[in-house]
C-alpha positions as CSV (number, residue, x, y, z in Angstrom):
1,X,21.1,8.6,4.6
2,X,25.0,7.2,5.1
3,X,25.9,11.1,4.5
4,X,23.8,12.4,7.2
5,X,25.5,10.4,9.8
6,X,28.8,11.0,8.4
7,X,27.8,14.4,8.9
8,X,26.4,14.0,12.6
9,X,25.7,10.6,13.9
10,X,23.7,12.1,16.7
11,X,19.9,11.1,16.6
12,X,18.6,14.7,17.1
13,X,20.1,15.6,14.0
14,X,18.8,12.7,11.8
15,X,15.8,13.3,13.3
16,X,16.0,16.8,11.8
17,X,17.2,16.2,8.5
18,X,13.9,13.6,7.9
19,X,11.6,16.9,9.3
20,X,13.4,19.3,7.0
21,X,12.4,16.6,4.4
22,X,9.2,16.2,5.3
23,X,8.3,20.0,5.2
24,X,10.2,19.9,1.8
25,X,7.7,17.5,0.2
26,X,4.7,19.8,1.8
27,X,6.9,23.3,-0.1
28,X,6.8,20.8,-3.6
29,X,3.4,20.0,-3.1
30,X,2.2,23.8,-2.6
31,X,4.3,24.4,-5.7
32,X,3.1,21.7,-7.9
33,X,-0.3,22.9,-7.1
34,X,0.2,26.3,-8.5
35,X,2.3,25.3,-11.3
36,X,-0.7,23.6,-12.6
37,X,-2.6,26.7,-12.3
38,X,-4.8,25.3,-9.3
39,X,-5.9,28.4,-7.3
40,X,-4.2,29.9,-4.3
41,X,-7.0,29.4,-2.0
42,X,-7.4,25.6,-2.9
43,X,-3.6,25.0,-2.7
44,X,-3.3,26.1,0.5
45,X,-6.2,24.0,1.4
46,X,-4.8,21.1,-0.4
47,X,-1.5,21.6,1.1
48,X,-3.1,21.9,4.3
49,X,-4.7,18.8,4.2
50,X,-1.2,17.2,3.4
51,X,0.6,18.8,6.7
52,X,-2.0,16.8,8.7
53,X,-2.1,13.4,6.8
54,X,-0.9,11.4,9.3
55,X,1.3,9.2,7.1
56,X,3.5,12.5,6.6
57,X,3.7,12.7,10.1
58,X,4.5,9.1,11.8
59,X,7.0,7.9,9.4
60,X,9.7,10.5,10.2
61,X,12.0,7.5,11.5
62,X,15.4,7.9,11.6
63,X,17.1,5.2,9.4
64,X,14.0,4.8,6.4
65,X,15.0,6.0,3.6
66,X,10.9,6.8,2.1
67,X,10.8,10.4,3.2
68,X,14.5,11.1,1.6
69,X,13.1,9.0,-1.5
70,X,9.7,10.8,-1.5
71,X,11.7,14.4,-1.5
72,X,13.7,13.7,-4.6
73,X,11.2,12.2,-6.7
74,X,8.6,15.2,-6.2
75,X,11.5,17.8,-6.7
76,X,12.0,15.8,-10.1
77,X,8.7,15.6,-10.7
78,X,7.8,19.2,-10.3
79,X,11.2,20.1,-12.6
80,X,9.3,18.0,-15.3
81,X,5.9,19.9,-14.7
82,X,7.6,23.4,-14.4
83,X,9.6,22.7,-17.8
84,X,6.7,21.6,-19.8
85,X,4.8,24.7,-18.5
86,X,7.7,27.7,-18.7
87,X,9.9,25.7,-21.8
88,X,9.8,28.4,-24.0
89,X,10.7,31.1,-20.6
90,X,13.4,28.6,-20.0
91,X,17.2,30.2,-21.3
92,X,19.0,27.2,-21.1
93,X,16.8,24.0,-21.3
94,X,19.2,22.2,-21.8
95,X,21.1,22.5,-18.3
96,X,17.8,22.3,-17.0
97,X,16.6,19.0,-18.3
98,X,20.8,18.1,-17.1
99,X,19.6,19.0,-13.9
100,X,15.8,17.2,-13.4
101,X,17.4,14.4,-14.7
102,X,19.9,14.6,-11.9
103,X,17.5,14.6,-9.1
104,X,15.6,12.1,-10.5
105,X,19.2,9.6,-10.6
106,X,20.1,10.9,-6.9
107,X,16.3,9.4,-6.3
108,X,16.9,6.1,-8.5
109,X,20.2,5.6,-6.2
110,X,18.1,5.6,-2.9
111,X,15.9,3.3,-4.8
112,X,15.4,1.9,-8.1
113,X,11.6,2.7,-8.5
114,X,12.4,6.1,-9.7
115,X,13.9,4.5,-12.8
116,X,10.7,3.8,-14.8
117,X,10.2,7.9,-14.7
118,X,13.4,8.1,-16.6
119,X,10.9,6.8,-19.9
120,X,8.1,9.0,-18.3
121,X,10.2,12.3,-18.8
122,X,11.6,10.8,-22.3
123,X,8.2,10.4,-23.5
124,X,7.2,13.6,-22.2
125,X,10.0,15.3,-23.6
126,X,9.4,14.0,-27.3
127,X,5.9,14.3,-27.5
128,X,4.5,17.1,-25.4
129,X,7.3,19.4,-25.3
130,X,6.0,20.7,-28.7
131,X,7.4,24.8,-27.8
132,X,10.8,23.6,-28.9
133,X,12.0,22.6,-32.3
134,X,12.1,19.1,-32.7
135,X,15.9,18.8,-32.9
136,X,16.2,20.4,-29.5
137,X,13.7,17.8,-27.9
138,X,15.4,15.0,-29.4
139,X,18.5,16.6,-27.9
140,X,16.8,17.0,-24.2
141,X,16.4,13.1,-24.8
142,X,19.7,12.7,-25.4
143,X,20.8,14.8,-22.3
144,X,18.5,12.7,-20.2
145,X,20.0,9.5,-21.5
146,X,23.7,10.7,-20.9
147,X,22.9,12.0,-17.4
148,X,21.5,8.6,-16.5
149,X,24.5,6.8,-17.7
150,X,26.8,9.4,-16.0
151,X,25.4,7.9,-12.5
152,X,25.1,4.1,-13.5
153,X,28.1,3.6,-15.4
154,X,30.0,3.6,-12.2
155,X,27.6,1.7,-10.3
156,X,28.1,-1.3,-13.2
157,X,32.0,-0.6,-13.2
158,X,31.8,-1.3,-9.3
159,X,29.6,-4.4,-9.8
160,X,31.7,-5.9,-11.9
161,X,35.1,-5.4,-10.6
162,X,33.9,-6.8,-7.0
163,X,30.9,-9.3,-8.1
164,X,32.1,-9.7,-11.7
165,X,28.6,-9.8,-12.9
166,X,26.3,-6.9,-14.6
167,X,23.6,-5.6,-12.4
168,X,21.2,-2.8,-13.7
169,X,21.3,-1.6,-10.3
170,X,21.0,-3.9,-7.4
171,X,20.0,-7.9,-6.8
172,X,17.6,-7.7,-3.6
173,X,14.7,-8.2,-5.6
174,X,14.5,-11.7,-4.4
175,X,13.2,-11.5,-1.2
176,X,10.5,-9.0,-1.7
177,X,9.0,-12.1,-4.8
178,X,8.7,-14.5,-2.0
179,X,6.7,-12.5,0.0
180,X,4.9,-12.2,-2.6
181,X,4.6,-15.5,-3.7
182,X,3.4,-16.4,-0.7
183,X,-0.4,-15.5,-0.2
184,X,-1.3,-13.3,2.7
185,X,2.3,-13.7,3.8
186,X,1.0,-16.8,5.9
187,X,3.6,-19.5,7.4
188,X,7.0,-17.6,6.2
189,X,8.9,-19.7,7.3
190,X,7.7,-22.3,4.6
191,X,9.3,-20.8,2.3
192,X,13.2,-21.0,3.8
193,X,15.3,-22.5,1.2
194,X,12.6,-22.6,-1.8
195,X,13.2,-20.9,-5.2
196,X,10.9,-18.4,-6.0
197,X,9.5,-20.5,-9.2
198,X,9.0,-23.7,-6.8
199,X,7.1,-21.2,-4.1
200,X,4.9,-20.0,-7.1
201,X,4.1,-23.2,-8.6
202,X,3.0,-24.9,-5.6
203,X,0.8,-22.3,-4.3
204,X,-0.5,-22.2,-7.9
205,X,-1.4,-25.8,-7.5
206,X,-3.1,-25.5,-4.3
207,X,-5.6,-23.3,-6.2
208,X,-5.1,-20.8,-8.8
209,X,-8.3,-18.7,-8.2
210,X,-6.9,-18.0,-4.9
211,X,-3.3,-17.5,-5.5
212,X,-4.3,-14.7,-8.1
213,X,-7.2,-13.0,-6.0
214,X,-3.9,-12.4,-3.6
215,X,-1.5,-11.4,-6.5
216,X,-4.3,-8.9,-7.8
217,X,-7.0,-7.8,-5.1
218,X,-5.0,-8.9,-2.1
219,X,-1.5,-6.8,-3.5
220,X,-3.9,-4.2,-4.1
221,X,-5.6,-3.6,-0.9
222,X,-2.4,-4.1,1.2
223,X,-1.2,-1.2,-0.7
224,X,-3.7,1.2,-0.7
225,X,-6.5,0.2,2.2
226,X,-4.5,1.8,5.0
227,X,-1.3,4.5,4.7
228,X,1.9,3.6,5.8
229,X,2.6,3.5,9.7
230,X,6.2,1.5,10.2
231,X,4.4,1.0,13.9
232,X,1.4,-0.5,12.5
233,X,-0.9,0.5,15.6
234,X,-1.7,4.7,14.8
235,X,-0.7,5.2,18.2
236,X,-1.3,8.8,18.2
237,X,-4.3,10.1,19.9
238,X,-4.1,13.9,18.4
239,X,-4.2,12.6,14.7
240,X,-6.5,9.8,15.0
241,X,-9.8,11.6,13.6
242,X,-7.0,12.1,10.4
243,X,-7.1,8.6,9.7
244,X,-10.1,9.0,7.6
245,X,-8.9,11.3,4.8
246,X,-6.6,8.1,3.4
247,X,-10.2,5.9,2.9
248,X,-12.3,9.4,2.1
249,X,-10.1,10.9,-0.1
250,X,-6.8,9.0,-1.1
251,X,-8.2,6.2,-2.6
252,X,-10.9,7.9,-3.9
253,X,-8.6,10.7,-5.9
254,X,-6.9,7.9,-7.2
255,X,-9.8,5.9,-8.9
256,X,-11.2,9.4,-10.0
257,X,-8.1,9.9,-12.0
258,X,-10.4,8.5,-15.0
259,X,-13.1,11.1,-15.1
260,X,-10.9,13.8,-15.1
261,X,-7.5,12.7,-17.0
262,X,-8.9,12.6,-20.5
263,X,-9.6,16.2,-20.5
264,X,-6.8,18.0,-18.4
265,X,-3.1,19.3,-19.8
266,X,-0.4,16.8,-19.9
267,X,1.3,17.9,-16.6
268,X,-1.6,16.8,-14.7
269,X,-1.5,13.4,-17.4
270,X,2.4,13.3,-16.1
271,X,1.3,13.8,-12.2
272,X,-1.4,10.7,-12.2
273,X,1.3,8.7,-13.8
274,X,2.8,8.0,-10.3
275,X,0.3,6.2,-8.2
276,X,-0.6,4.0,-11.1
277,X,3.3,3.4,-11.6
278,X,4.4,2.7,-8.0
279,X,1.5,-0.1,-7.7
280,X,2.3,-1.8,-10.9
281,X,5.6,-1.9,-9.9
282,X,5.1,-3.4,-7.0
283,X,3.1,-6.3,-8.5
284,X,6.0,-8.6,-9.5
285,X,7.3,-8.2,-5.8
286,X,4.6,-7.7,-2.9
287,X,2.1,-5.1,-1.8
288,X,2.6,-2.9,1.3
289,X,1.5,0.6,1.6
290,X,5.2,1.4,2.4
291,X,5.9,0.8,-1.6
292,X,3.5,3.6,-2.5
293,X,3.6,6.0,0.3
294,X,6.2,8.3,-2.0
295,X,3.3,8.8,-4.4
296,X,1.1,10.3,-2.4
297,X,2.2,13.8,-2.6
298,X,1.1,13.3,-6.2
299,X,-2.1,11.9,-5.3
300,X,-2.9,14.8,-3.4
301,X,-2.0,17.5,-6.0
302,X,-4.5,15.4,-8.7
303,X,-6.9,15.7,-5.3
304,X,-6.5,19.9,-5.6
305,X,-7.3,19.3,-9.4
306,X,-10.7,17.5,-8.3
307,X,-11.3,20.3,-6.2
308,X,-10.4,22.9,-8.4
309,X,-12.6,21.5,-11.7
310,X,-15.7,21.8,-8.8
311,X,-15.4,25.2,-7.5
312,X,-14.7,25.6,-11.6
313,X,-17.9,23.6,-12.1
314,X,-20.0,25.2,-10.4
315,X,-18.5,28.9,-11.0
316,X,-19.4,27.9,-14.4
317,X,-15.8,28.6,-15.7
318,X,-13.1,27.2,-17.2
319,X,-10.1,25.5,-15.2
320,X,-6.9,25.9,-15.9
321,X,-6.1,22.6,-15.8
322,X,-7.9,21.9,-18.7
323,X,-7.0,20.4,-22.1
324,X,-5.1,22.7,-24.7
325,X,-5.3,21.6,-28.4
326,X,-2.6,20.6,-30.2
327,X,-1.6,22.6,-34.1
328,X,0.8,20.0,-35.3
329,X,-1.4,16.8,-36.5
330,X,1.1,14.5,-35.3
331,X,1.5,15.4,-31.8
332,X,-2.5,15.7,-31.6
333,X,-2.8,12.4,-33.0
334,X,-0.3,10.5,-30.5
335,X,-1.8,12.4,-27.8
336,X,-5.1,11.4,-28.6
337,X,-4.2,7.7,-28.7
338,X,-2.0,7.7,-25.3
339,X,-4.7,10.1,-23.9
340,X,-7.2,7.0,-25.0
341,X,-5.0,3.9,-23.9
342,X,-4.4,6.4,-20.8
343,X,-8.2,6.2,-20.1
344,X,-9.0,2.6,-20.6
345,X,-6.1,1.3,-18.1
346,X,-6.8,3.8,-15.3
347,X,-10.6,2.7,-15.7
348,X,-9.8,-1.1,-14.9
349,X,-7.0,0.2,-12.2
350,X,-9.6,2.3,-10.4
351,X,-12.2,-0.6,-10.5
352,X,-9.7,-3.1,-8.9
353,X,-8.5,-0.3,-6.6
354,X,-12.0,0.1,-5.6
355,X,-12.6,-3.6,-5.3
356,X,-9.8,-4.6,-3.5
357,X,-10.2,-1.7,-0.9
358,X,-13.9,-1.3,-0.3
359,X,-15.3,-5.1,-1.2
360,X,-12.8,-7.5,-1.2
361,X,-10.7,-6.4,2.3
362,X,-13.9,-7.9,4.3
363,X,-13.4,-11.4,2.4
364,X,-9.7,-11.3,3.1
365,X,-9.8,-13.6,6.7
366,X,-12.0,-15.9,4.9
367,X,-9.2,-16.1,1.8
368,X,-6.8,-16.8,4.6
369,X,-8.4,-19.7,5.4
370,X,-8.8,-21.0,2.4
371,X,-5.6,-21.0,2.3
372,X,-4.2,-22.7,4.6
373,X,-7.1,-25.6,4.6
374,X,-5.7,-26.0,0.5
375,X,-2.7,-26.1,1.9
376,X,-3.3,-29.2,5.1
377,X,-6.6,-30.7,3.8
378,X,-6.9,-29.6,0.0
379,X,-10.7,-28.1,0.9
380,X,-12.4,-25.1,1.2
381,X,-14.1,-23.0,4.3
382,X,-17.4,-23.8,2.0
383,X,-16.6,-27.4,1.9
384,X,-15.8,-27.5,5.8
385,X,-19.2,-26.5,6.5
386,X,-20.4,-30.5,5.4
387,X,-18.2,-32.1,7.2
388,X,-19.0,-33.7,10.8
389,X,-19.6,-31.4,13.9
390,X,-17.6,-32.4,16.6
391,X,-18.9,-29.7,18.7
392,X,-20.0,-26.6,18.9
393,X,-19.9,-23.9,22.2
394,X,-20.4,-20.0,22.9
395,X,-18.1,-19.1,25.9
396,X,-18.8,-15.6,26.2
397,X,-21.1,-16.4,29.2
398,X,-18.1,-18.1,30.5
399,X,-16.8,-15.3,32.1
400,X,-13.4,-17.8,33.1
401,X,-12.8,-18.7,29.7
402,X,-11.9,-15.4,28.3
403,X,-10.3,-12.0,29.5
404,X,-9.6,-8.6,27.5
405,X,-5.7,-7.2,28.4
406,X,-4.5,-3.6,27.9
407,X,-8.0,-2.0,28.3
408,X,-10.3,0.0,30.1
409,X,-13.9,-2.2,31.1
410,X,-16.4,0.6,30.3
411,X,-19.5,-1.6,30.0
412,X,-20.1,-5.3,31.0
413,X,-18.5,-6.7,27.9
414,X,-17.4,-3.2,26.4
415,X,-13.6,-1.8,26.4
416,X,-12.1,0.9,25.5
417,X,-8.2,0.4,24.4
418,X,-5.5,2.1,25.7
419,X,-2.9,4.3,23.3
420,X,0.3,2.9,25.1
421,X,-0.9,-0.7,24.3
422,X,-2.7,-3.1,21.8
423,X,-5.8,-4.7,23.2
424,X,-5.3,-8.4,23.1
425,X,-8.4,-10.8,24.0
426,X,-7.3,-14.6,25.7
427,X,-9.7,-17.4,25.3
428,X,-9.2,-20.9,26.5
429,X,-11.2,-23.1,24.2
430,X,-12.4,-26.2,26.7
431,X,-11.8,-29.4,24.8
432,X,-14.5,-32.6,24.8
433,X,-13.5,-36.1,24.5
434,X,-14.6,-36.4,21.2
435,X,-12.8,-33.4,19.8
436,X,-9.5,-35.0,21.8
437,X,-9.9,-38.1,20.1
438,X,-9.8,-37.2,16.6
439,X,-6.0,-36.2,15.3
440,X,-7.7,-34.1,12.4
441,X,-10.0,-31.5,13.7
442,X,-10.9,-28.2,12.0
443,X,-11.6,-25.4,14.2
444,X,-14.2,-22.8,13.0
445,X,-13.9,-19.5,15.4
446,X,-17.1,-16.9,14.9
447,X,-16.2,-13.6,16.7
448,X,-19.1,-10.9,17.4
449,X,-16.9,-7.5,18.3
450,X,-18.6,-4.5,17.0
451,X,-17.0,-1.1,17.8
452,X,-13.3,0.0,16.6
453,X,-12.4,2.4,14.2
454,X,-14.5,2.4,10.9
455,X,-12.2,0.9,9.3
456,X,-9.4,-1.6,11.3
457,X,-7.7,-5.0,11.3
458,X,-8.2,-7.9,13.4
459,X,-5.3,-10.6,14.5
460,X,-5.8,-14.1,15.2
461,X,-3.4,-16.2,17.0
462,X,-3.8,-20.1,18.0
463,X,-2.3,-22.7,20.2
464,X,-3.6,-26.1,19.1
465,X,-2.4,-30.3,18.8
466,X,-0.4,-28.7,16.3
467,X,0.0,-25.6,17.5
468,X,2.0,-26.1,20.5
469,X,2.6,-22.2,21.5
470,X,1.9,-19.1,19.8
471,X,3.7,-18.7,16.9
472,X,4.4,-16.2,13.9
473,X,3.9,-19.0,11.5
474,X,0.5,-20.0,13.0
475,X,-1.1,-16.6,12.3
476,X,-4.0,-15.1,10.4
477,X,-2.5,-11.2,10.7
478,X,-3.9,-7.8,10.3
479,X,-7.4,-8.7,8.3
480,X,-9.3,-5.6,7.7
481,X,-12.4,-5.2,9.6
482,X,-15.1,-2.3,10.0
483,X,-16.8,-0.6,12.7
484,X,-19.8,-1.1,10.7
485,X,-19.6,-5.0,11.1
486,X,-18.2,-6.9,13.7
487,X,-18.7,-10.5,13.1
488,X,-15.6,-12.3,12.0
489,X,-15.1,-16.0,10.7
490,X,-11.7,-18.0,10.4
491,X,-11.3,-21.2,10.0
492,X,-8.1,-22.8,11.6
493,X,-6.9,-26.7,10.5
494,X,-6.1,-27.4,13.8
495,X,-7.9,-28.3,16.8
496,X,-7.6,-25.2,18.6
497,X,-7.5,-25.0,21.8
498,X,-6.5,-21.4,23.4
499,X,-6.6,-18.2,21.3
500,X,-5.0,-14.8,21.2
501,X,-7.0,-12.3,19.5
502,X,-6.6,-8.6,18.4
503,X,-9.9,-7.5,18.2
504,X,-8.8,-4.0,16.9
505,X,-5.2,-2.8,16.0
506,X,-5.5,0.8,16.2
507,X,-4.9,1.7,19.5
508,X,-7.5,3.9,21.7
509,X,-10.7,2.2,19.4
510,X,-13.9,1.2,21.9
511,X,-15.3,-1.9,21.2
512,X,-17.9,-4.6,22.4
513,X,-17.3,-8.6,22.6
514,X,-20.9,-10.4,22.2
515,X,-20.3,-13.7,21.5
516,X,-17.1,-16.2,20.7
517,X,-18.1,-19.3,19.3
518,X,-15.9,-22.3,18.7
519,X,-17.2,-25.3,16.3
520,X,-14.8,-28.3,15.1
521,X,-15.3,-30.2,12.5
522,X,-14.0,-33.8,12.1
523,X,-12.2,-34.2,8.9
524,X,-13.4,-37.3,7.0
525,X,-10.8,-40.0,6.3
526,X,-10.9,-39.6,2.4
527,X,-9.8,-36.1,2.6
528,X,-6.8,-36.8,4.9
């Protein structure tokens, strides 16, 4: 990206470069898709589908580096699948693997999750590359390996002359593990000045169940329940009815890929390596869909192999795609095993994946909470429930209490947002006497908004005894919600006493309010 503004620092002209990308990964797609021998009519479908996924389309910002990244892995990818399928076509393989290899460093020096594939292409090399002679595999291995070196051997020269230490290839891993050390990336600011073993241990402590429903379902659903949008909001009106092909067919592709993967050819076995790679390589740091939006283009070529084993299917004929067997005993029996081992971990990745996205995102306000009352009370929402009403109030009658910003009133408690601004619903919490005279209050909040998109995220903000103004560290941010169910529960340790709400972040969503009710509980003296 430095050499583009070297080139022309004028925005126009980045702006350019990140479309000429863009349309590059759409050309790789189309390409990988008949490589594999999927069918013209279905690839262009396919690679229609991925010129209006609106991921492709918002993130063409001007100083990411994703859609450059994105670019050179799929070009290296579809070298890999184009050599195993034309190897014994190729004149001078070994150039050729020189030059995949290549790409696929120019991606790892943009960033270093490309570097795991460096093994993927070994592997696939050695074992699957059975049209050459074994000697001249092990030799394409060797190539590889050289390449590699050729680009980091500098890179460590450089390290160590200026930092005079050895880095593989760069130290910022650091930050990225206290995010995600830090469930639901609550309170940040906690975490100033605390080693990344200290973070883990005490959030460990305040309940392990919880702390590994976030590293496992909560990493997995803030990676793969919504695509990546660096503005968070989908602010586009023209692509909002594309929002639904990420839930309706991205995800599901994805935990498909074991029904289909035991029985196709080993470029498609090479192709649904990526997803499953870019999330477990994301699992030692923290989950955004940002980390895996540079798979997707693989995604949806193992989505044109779904559709082409169908139209197959029910044609009654015989893909393509499908399985070839192996002569050599050796190379049958390997592939059998990693074709086996390759079956059983995409199984308990797709049920996690479907979990985390369709079942566990409607739990994740609630985990929030749990969190934070571990964290200032050692209890749980569950727990809260026993403990001493204070009081309890519905104020949506109290037409004073509560306004809706940023909308347009199209019914007596109905809005529809705006798509220049995020709808944001104030509410003044009256407070009693006997709620003022307890110093350990928490507040339960029960919100009744059905509407939005069918599948969203709610924010909720709080000013409290505590709580003096709103705050980023006094947050519960961007919990999914669904169209299909309104009601939301959070429980805040704090005696709350004006809210900010987001009832729906994507912008230009309709949406009802029927009820806001407020209950504190007084917190007994023995759990203080």
């Amino acid at each position: 990206m430095a050499m583009v503004y070297i080139i022309n620092d004028a925005l126009p002209f980045a702006y350019m470069v990140q479309v000429f990308l863009s349309f590059a990964v759409l050309c790789l797609i189309y390409l990988l898709l008949k490589e594999i021998g999927i069918s013209f009519f279905v690839s262009v479908f396919v690679t229609a589908v991925a010129a209006i996924y609106p991921a492709f389309l918002y993130n063409l910002d001007i100083l990411l580096t994703e859609n450059l990244f994105t670019a050179l892995l799929t070009a290296a990818i579809y070298g890999m699948v184009r050599f195993m399928r034309r190897m014994e076509s190729i004149r001078h393989p070994y150039f050729y693997v020189a030059g995949i290899t290549a790409v696929l460093m120019a991606a790892v020096m943009v960033r270093a999750q490309a570097l795991p594939f460096l093994a993927v292409e070994i592997f696939f090399l050695l074992i699957y590359a059975t049209a050459l002679p074994l000697k001249k595999r092990i030799r394409c291995c060797g190539i590889v390996i050289i390449v590699a070196l050729a680009f980091l051997v500098p890179l460590w020269i450089r390290n160590w002359l200026d930092f005079h230490q050895f880095w593989l290839l760069t130290e910022a891993g650091v930050g990225p593990q206290i995010w995600g050390a830090q469930p639901y990336f609550l309170d940040m600011s906690s975490t100033n000045g605390v080693d990344i073993d200290s973070l883990i241990s005490q959030n460990k402590a305040l309940s392990e169940t919880l702390y590994w429903k976030w590293r496992i379902f909560g990493f997995f659903n803030f990676m793969w329940y919504d695509f990546w949008d660096e503005n968070l909001v989908h602010p586009y009106k023209i692509l909002s009815m594309f929002r639904l092909i990420h839930p309706l067919l991205i995800v599901p592709t994805i935990a498909l890929i074991p029904v289909y993967i035991r029985k196709s050819k080993k470029e498609v076995l090479l192709i649904g390596c990526v997803p499953l790679l870019f999330t477990l390589m994301c699992l030692p740091y923290h989950g955004l869909a940002r980390y895996v939006y540079p798979s997707i283009p693989c995604v949806l070529v193992l989505f044109g192999v779904i559709v082409e084993k169908v139209v197959f299917k029910i044609r009654k004929k015989k893909s393509d795609t499908d399985i070839q067997v192996y002569e050599q005993k050796s190379i049958a029996y390997i592939d059998l095993i990693f074709r086996y081992a390759y079956w059983v971990f995409s199984i308990v990745f797709s049920i996690i994946l479907l979990y985390s996205v369709y079942i566990f995102s409607w739990s994740v306000g609630t985990e929030m909470s749990n969190y934070r009352l571990a964290r200032t009370y050692d209890v749980s929402s569950s727990q809260v429930e026993s403990f001493p009403v204070l009081e309890s109030q519905e104020l949506i009658s109290d037409r004073s209490l509560w306004r809706v910003d940023n909308v347009e009133q199209i019914g007596d408690t109905t809005y529809q947002g705006i798509w220049d601004e995020t709808p944001i619903l104030h509410v003044q919490v009256p407070e009693s006497q006997a709620s003022l005279s307890e110093n350990s209050v928490i507040t339960k909040v029960e919100l009744d908004m059905p509407g939005g998109y069918l599948y969203d995220y709610c924010t909720v903000y709080w000013t409290g005894s505590h709580t003096p103004e709103i705050s980023e560290n006094d947050v519960y941010g961007r919990f999914p919600r669904t169209s299909l169910n309104g009601k939301q529960t959070v429980y805040i340790d704090d005696n709350v006493s004006s809210l900010m709400i987001v009832p729906c972040v994507f912008r230009g969503t309709e949406f009802s309010i029927n009820s806001i009710r407020i209950t504190k509980y007084q917190v007994p003296e023995m759990v203080q």
